[in-house]
N, C-alpha and C positions, 0 to 999 in steps of 0.2 A: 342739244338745246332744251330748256327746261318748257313746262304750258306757260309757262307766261313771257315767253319769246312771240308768241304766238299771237294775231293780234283779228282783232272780227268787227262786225261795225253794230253799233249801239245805235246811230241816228242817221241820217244824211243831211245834208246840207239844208235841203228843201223838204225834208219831211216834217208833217205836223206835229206839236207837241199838246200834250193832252192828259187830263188827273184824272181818277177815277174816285169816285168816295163812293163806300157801300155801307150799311144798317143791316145790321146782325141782330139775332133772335137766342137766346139759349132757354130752354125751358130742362124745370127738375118734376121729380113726383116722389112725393113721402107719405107715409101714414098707412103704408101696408099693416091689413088686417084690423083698419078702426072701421064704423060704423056712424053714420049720420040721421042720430034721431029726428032730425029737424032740420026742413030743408024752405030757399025759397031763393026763386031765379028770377031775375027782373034782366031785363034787355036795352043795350045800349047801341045804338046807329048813327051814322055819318062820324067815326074817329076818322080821322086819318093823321098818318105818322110821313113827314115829307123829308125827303134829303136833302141837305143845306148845299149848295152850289162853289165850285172854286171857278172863276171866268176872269183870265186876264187878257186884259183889252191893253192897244198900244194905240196913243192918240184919238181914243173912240171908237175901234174896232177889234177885231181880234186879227189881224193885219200884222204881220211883222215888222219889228221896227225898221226906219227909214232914215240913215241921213244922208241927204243927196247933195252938195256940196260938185259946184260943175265948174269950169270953164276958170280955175285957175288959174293966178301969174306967178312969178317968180317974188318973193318977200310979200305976201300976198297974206292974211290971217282971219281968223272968222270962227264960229262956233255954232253948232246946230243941235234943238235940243228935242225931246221927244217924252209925251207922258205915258206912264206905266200905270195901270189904277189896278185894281182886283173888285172887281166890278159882282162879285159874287158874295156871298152870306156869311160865310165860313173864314176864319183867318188861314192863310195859305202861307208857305215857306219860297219866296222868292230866288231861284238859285241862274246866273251867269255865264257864261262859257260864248269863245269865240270856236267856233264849231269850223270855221274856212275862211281861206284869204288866195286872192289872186291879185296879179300884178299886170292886167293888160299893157301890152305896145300899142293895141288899135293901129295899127300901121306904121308906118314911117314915111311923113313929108320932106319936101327938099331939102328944108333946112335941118332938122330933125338930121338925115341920113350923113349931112356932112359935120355933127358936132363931134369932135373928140370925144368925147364918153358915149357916144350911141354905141351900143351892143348889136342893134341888126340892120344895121347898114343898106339891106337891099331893095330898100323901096317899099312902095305900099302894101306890098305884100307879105312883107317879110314881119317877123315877129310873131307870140302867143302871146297865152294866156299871161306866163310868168317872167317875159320877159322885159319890160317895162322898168324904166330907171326912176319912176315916180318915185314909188315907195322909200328909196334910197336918199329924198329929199325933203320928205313930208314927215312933222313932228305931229301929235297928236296928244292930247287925252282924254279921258275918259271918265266920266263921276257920276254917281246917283248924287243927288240933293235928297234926301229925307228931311224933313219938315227944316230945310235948312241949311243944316249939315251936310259936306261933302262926306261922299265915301267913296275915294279914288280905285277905278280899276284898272288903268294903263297909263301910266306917269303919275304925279301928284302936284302938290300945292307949287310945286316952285322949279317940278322940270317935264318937260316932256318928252315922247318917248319915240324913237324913231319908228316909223311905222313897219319897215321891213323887219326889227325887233321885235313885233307882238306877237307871244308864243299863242296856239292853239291851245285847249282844252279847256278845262273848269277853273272859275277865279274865284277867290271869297270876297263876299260881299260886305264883312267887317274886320277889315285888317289881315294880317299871317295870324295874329292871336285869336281871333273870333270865330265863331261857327260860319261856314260858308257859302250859307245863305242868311237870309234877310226876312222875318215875317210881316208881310202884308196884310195889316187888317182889313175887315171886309168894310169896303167902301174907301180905304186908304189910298192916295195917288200921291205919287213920286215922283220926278225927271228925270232923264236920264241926258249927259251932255256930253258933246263934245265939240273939243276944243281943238282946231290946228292951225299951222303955219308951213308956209313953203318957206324953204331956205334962198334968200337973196343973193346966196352965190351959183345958181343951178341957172343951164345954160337950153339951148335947144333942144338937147337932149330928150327932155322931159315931154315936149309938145304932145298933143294927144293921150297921152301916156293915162291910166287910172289907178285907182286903187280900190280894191273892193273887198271889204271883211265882214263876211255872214256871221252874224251874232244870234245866240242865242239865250233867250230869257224863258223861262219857265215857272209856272206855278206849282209847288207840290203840297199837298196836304200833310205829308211826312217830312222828315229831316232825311238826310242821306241819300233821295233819289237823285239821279244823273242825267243831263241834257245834253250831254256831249262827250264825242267819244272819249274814251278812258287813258291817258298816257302812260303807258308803257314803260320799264326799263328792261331794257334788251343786257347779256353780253357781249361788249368788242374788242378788239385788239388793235394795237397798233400797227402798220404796215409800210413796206416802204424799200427803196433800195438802198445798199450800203449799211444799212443799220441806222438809216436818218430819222425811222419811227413817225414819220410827220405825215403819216394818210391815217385813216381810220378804218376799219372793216366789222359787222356786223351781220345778223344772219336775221331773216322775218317768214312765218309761213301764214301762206295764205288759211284763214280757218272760213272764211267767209262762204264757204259750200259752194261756189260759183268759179268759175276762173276771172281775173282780176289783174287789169292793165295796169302796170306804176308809169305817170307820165310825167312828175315833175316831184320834186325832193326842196323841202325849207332846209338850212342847215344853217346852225345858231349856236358856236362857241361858244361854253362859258365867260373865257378868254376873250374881254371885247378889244384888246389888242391885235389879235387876230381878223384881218380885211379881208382876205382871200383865200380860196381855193382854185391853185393854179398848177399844172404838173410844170408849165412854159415849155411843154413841148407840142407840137403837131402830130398828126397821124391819127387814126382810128384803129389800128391793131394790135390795139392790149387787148391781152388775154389771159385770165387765172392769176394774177399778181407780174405779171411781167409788162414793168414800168416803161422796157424798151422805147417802146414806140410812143406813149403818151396816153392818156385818157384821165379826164380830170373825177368825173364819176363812169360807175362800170356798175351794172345790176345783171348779177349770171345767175339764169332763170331759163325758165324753159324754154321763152324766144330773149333772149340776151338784149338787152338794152346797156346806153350811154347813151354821154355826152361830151366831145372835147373841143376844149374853147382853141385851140392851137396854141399858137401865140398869146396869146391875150389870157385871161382870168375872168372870172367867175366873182363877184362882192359876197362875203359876209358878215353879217346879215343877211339872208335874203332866197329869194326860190331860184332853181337850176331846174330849166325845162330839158325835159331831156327829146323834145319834139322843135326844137328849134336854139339853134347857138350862134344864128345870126349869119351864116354861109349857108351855099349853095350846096351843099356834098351830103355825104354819105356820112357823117363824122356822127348822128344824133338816130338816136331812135328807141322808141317805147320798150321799156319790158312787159312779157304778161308771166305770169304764175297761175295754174294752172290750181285747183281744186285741193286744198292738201299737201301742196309743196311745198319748197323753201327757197328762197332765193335770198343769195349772198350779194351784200351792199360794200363797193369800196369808196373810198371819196381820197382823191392826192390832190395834191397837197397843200396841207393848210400852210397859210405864210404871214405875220403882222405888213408888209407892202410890197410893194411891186417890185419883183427881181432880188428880193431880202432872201437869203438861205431859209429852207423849209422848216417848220417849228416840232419840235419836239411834243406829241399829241398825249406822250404818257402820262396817264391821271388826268387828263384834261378834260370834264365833261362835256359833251354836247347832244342838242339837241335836234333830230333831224324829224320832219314830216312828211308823211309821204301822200300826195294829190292820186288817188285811187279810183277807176271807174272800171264796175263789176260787169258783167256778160248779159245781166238785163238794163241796163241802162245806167242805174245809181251812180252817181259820185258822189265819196266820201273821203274825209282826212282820216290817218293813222300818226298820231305825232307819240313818238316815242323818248327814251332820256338813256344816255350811255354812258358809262365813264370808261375810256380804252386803256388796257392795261399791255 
């Protein structure tokens, strides 16, 4: 594996973001060997020389942005919007990134437990962070208004975008063609919006359910600094029994200096024909590529994590906790890696629906993220990009 397999964290989710500007001095000396017939020194007091300021405030404070958007129904639509100003002296470089996203169950109520598409079936207890069929329902976009003008970051003018779809890392703020950030002049304020809609064919499934995506905005003084972690392109390979190619396999080491739990994986086909990750088989006894018994994702690492849905499937778009798959069993559980190591990622098999012959993964890019929390506390995303050969 080459260093840039290798992947470390740049921010956390909940860490603060902050510019620095500094005033620099150079001084020279010439005229070695002259002489000054004629001199006269006069004195000057109270200069001062002050540093211009970069302060970005969200809604009046320096607060992180907020949209809170609760207690949704089915065909249900609304939009919540949020102002951005650069409240400081200095014009600044506005730069974007969704830095984290989870997909709570918050439980499962009665009805909730007996809908056909619920995933965790066992009661109020059952369910995490990413297992939640919200996301799966909920369109979404996203736009700065500059004096007006839309500048779309997740969907655009005329579509939106499923929210189990929004990739993690850095977005530019004027187009694919424009620089990727945005300069704020000093005193300039902007909005920021967004726009959603539940889908009117979503059933009880959904109750309680949320959707939550830590965004991050940032002011820099420079062009090119970073607010969110860095994506990645890994090598991987296709894998699979019989020669059917239709899982994926990739390698990640831990750089992070710390040892570093993986608890849950986004996983985002280029191919948006592509619905699922399903082996449809049962069992937790896969081991080292041996499909036998089943396992839908497998992370061999120094404590071995999965997750296998048995019977049933996995959606993607979308996050696979690997701390809960909806049963009561032994079938799920965290990997950690260890300071330094490397731990090897499979994923079986991708399929465009349910019970469809597995799809052939060769050349097919994807995108997987992986939900990380380090041995002092931190949680942070690593979203990587693959194309499996």
């Amino acid at each position: 594996m080459s260093d840039d397999d290798s992947w470390s964290a740049e921010i956390t989710r909940r860490r603060a973001l902050g510019g620095m500007f500094t005033l620099g001095a150079a001084a020279s000396a010439a005229g070695a060997g002259t002489m000054a017939l004629f001199s006269d020194t006069e004195s000057s007091t109270g200069n001062t020389v002050q540093a211009g300021t970069l302060d970005l405030t969200v809604n009046g404070s320096g607060s992180n942005a907020v949209v809170d958007v609760s207690n949704v129904a089915p065909g249900n639509t609304g939009s919540d919007s949020t102002r951005i100003r650069n409240d400081g002296t200095l014009p600044g470089y506005l730069t974007f990134g969704v830095a984290g996203f989870a997909n709570p169950e918050n439980g499962v109520n009665e009805p909730e437990s007996g809908a056909l598409l619920e995933r965790d079936p066992r009661g109020a207890s059952s369910g995490g962070d990413h297992t939640g069929e919200l996301a799966q329902s909920l369109d979404i976009k996203m736009k700065l208004l500059v004096d007006g003008d839309p500048h779309y970051l997740v969907g655009d003018e005329n579509e939106y975008e499923l929210a189990s779809e929004v990739r993690l890392g850095a977005y530019s703020l004027n187009g694919d063609s424009g620089p990727a950030d945005l300069q704020l002049d000093a005193g300039q304020e902007i909005e920021f919006v967004t726009d959603y809609k539940i889908s009117d064919n979503v059933r009880n499934e959904v109750q309680s359910d949320s959707v939550v995506i830590d965004l991050a905005f940032a002011l820099m003084q420079e062009r090119g600094q970073t607010v969110v972690p860095e994506t990645r392109e890994v090598d991987a390979s296709t894998i699979g029994p019989k020669g059917n190619n239709a899982g994926v396999r990739f390698a990640v080491t831990n750089d992070f200096g710390q040892e570093a739990t993986v608890s849950a994986l986004h996983v985002q086909p280029a191919n948006t024909d592509l619905e699922l990750l399903s082996d449809l088989q049962g069992g937790s006894g896969y081991r080292n590529g041996n499909y036998d018994f089943g396992a839908d994702v497998y992370v061999d690492a120094d404590t071995d994590g999965w997750v296998d849905g048995g019977s049933g499937e996995f959606p993607v778009p979308g996050w696979i906790d690997l701390t809960a798959d909806g049963y009561d069993d032994n079938a799920d559980r965290e990997a950690v890696i260890a300071a330094g190591n490397t731990a090897t990622v499979s994923l079986y098999a991708f399929r465009q629906t349910e019970g469809s012959y597995p799809f052939d993964m060769t050349d097919e890019p994807v995108r997987v993220t992986l939900d990380v929390t380090l041995n002092d506390g931190t949680e942070t995303f690593v979203p990587l990009t693959m194309t499996p050969e």
